[in-house]
C-alpha positions as CSV (number, residue, x, y, z in Angstrom):
1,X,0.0,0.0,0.0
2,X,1.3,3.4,-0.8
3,X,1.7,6.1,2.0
4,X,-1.0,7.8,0.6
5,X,-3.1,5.0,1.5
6,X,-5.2,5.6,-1.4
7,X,-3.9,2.1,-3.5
8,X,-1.0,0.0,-3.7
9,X,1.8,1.5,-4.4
10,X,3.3,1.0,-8.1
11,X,5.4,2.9,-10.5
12,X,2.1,4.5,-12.8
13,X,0.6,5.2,-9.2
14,X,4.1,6.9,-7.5
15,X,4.4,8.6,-11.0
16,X,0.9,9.8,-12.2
17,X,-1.6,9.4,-9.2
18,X,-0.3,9.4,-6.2
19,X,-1.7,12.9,-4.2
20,X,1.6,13.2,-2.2
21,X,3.7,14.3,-5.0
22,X,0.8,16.7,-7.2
23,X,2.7,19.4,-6.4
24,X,6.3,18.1,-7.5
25,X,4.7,16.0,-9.9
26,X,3.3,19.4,-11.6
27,X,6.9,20.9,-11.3
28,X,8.0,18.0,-13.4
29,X,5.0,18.3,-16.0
30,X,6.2,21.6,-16.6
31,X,9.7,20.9,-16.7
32,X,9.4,18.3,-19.6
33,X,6.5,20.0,-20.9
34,X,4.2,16.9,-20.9
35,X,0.5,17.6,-19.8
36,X,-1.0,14.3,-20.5
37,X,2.0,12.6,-19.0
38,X,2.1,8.4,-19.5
39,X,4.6,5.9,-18.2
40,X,5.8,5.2,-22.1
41,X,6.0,9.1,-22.7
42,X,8.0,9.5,-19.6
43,X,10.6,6.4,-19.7
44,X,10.8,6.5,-23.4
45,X,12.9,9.4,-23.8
46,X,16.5,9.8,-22.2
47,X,16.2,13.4,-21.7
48,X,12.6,13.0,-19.5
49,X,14.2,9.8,-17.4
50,X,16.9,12.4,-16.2
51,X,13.8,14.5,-15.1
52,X,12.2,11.2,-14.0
53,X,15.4,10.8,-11.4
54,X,14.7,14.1,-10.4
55,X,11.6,13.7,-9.4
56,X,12.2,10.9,-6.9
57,X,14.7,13.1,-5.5
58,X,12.5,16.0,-5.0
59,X,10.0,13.6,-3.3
60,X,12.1,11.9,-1.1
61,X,10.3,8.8,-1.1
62,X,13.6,7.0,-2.0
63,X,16.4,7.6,-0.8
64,X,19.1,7.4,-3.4
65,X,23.0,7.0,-2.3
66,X,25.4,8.2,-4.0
């Protein structure tokens, strides 16, 4: 289940649903200049996955080491 509580928690939830992360999740919209964003438009294109990793950074939900 996703901290939201809302559904389980899975990549097209944590990336396109999940009410936690509207407000980063608009940044990101904006950034890659996707309104109708899906999970192909997103991790088909190198430049967008950069935005992608990002993202999760911005929403802390994983912690990535470096």
């Amino acid at each position: 289940m996703c901290e939201c509580d809302a559904e389980r928690e899975t990549i097209e939830h944590y990336l396109l649903n999940c009410e936690l992360y509207d407000e980063k999740r608009n940044a990101l919209k904006r950034n890659v200049n996707i309104q109708a964003m899906t999970i192909s438009t997103l991790l088909g294109d190198d430049k967008i996955v950069k935005k992608i990793v990002e993202y999760i950074e911005k929403t802390e939900r994983f912690k990535l080491e470096r």
